[in-house]
C-alpha positions as CSV (number, residue, x, y, z in Angstrom):
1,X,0.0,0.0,0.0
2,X,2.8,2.5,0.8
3,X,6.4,2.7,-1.1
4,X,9.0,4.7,-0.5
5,X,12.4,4.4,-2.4
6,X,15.2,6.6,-1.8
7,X,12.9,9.2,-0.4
8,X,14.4,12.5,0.3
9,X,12.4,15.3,2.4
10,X,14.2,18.4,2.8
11,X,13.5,21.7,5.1
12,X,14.4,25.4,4.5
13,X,16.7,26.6,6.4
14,X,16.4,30.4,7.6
15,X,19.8,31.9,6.9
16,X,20.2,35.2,8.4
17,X,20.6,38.0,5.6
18,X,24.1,38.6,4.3
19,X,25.8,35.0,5.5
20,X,27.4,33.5,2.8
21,X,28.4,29.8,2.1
22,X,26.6,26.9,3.7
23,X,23.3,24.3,2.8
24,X,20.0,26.2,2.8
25,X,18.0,23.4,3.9
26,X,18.2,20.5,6.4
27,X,17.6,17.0,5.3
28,X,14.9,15.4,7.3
29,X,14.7,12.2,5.4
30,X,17.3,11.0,3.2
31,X,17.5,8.2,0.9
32,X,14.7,6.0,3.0
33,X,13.1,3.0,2.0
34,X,10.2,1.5,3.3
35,X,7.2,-0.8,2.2
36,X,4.3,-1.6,3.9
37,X,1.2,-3.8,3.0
38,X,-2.8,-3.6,2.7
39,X,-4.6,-4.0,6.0
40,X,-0.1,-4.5,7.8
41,X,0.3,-2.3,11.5
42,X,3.4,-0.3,11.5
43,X,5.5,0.6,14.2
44,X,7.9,3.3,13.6
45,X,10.5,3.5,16.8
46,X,13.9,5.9,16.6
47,X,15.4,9.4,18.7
48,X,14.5,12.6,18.9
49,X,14.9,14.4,15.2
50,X,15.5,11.1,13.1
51,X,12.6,11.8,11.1
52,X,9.7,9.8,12.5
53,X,7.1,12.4,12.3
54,X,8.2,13.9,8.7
55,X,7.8,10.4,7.2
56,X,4.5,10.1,8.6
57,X,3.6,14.2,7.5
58,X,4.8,12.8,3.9
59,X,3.1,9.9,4.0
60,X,0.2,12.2,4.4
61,X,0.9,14.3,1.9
62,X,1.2,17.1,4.0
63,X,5.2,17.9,3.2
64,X,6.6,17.9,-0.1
65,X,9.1,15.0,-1.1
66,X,12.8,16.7,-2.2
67,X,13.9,13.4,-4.1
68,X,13.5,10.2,-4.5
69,X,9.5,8.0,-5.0
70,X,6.6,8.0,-2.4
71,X,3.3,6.1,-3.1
72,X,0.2,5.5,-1.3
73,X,-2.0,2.9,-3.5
74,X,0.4,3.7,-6.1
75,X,-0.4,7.1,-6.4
76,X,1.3,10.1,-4.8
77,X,-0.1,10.7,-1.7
78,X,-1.1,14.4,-1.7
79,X,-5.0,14.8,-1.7
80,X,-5.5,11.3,-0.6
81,X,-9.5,10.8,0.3
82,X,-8.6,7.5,2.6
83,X,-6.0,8.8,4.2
84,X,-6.8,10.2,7.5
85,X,-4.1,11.7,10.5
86,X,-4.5,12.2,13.9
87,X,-1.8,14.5,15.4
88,X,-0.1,14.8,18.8
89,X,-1.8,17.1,20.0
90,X,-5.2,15.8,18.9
91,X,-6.1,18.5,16.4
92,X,-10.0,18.8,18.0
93,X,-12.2,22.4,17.2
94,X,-12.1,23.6,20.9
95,X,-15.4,25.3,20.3
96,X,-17.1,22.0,18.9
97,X,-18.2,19.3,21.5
98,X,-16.7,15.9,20.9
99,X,-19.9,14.9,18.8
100,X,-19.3,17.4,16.7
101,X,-15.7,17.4,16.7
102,X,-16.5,13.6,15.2
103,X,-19.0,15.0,12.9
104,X,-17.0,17.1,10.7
105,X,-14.6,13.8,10.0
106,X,-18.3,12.7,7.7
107,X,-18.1,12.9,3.9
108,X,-20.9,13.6,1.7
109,X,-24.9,14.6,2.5
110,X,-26.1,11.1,2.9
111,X,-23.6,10.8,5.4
112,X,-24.0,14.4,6.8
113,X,-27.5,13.8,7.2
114,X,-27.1,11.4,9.9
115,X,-24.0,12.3,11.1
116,X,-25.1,13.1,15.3
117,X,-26.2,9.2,15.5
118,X,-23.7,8.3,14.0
119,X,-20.9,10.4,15.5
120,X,-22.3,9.1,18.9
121,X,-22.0,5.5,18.0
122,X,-18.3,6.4,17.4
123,X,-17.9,7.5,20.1
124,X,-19.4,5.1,22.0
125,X,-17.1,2.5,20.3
126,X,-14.2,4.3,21.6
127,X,-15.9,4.2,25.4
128,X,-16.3,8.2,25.3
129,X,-20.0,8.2,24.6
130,X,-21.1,10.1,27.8
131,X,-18.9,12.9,26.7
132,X,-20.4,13.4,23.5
133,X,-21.9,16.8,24.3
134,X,-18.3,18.5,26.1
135,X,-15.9,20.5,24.8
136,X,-12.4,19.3,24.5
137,X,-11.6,21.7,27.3
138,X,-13.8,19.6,29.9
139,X,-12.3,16.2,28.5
140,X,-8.9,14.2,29.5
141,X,-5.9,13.8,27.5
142,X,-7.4,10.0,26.7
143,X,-10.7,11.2,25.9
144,X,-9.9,13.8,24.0
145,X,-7.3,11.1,22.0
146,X,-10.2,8.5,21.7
147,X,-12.5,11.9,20.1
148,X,-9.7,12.4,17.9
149,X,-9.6,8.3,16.4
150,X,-13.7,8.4,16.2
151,X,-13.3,11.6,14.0
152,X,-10.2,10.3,12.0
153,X,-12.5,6.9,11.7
154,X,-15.8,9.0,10.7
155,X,-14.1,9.1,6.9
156,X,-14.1,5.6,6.8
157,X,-10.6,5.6,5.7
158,X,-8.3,2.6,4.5
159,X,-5.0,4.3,6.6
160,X,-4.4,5.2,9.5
161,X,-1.3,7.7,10.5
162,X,-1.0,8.4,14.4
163,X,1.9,10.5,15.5
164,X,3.1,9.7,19.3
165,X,-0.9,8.6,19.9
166,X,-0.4,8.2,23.4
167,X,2.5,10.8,24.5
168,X,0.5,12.7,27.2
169,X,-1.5,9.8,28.7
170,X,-1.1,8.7,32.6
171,X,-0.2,4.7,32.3
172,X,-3.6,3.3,33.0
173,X,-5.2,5.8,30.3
174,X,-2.4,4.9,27.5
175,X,-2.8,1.0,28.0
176,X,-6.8,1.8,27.6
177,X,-6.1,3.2,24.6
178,X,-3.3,1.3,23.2
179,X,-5.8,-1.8,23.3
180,X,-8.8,0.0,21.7
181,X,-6.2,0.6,19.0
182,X,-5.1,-2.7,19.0
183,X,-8.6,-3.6,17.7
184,X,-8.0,-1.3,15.2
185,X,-5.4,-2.9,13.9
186,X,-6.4,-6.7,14.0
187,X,-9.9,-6.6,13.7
188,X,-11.2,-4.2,11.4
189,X,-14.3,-3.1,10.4
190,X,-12.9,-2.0,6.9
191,X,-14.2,-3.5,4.0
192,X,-10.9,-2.0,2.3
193,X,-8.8,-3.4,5.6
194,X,-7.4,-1.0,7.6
195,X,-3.5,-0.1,7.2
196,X,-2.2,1.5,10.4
197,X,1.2,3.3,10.7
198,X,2.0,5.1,14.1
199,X,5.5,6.6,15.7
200,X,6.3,6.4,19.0
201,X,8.9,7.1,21.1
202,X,7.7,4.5,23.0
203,X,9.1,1.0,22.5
204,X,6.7,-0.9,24.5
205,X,3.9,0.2,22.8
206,X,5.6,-0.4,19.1
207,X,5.6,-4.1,20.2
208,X,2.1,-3.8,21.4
209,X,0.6,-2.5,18.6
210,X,3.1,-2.9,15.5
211,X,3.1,-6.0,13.0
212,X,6.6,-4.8,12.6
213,X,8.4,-2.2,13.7
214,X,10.6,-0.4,12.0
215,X,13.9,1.5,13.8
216,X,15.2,4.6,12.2
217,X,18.3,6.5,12.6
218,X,19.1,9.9,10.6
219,X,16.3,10.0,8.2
220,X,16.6,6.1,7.4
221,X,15.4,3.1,7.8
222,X,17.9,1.1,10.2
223,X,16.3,-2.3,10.5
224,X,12.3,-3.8,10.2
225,X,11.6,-5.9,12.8
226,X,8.5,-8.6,12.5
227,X,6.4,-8.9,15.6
228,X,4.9,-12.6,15.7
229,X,3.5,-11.9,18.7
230,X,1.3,-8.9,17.5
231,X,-2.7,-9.4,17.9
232,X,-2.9,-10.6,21.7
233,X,-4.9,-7.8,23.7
234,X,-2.8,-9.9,27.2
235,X,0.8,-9.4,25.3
236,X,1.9,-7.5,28.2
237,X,1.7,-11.0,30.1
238,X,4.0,-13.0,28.4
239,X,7.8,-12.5,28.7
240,X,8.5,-13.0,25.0
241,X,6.7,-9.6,24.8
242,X,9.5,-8.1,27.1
243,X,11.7,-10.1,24.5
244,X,10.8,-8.4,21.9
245,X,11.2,-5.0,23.9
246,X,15.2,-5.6,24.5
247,X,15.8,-6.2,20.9
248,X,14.1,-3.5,19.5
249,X,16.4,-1.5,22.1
250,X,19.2,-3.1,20.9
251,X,18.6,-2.4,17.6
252,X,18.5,1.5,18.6
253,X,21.7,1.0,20.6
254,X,20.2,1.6,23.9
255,X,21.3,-0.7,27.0
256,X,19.7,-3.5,27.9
């Protein structure tokens, strides 16, 4: 479903007026590859500046690509209808209540016509029904995260992109979550199947909820990891879980 080869993303640079000599940009991704299947979950693990959240943005479509191929479907992925985002810091209307916050995510008039029922049933799928009518203000950082997946899911789309989903959750709130994504990701409700591709700082939850996850270091690609353990909501209960953990922190060079 998505291909990168050699993909190159590049940033301005501001370069105060009269400096001479120098690159004008900085390279955010450079030379990446990177495949991932119809309906596959996606981990995408790595430090602080190595490009996680520009791959995603590009994946997206939101930032142009410098060099290099990226294709969602095999098209490029600017304009995409089924692609859908849901940023890090949520991205809700803080004058809408959730309902409507979920509302706006409906294409088309059939579906705008019945779009409070069905915005509720959303959000009663993601356990946040009795907030339907409060503003984001009045809501927690995990139900204001679950608002955010009902109105990314409200456009029906065939990929998911989640950038650090659960970075400002409590523990008990961000295993709550991670699970009603894990359902998501194995089980859903897409007739096209549901492609998910998140990026976390988090390793634990890469094993949770990635097929695979992938490692990257300075704009690449280091390694791809498969997860055959991926699917069990009680993961967190077997040590080959933990396992997993230490050598996806090998693979970024942390200590064990």
């Amino acid at each position: 479903m998505i291909r990168a080869e050699g993909l190159t993303v590049d940033y301005p640079r501001r370069v105060p007026a009269g400096t001479a000599g120098g690159a004008s940009f900085d390279r955010a991704l450079d030379g990446l590859d990177l495949s991932v299947a119809r309906g596959a979950s996606l981990a995408v693990v790595g430090p602080s500046g190595c490009g996680k959240s520009t791959l995603l943005y590009a994946v997206a479509g939101l930032v142009p690509v410098s060099g290099g191929r990226l294709e969602v479907e095999g098209r490029p992925p600017a304009g995409r209808a089924g692609t859908a985002l849901v940023f890090q810091d949520y991205g809700l209307f803080p004058w809408k209540t959730a309902r409507q916050n979920v509302e706006l995510g409906f294409r088309g008039p059939a579906a705008r016509g019945a779009a409070k029922d069905r915005a509720r049933s959303l959000l009663e799928r993601f356990g946040v029904g009795y907030a339907a009518d409060k503003y984001p203000a009045e809501l927690s950082g995990g139900e204001r995260q679950r608002t955010a997946i009902a109105r990314a899911l409200a456009s029906e789309p065939d990929l998911l992109l989640l950038d650090e989903p659960s970075s400002s959750l409590d523990a008990l709130a961000k295993e709550s979550f991670q699970r009603a994504v894990l359902g998501l990701c194995s089980h859903s409700d897409s007739p096209r199947g549901l492609t998910v591709v998140l990026v976390t700082h988090d390793i634990e939850e890469a094993a949770f909820l990635g097929g695979s996850v992938a490692v990257m270091e300075r704009g690449r690609i280091r390694a791809v990891q498969e997860n055959p353990l991926f699917g069990d909501p009680a993961l967190r209960e077997r040590l080959e879980y933990y396992e997993f953990c230490l050598g996806v922190r090998r693979l970024l060079g942390e200590e064990p």
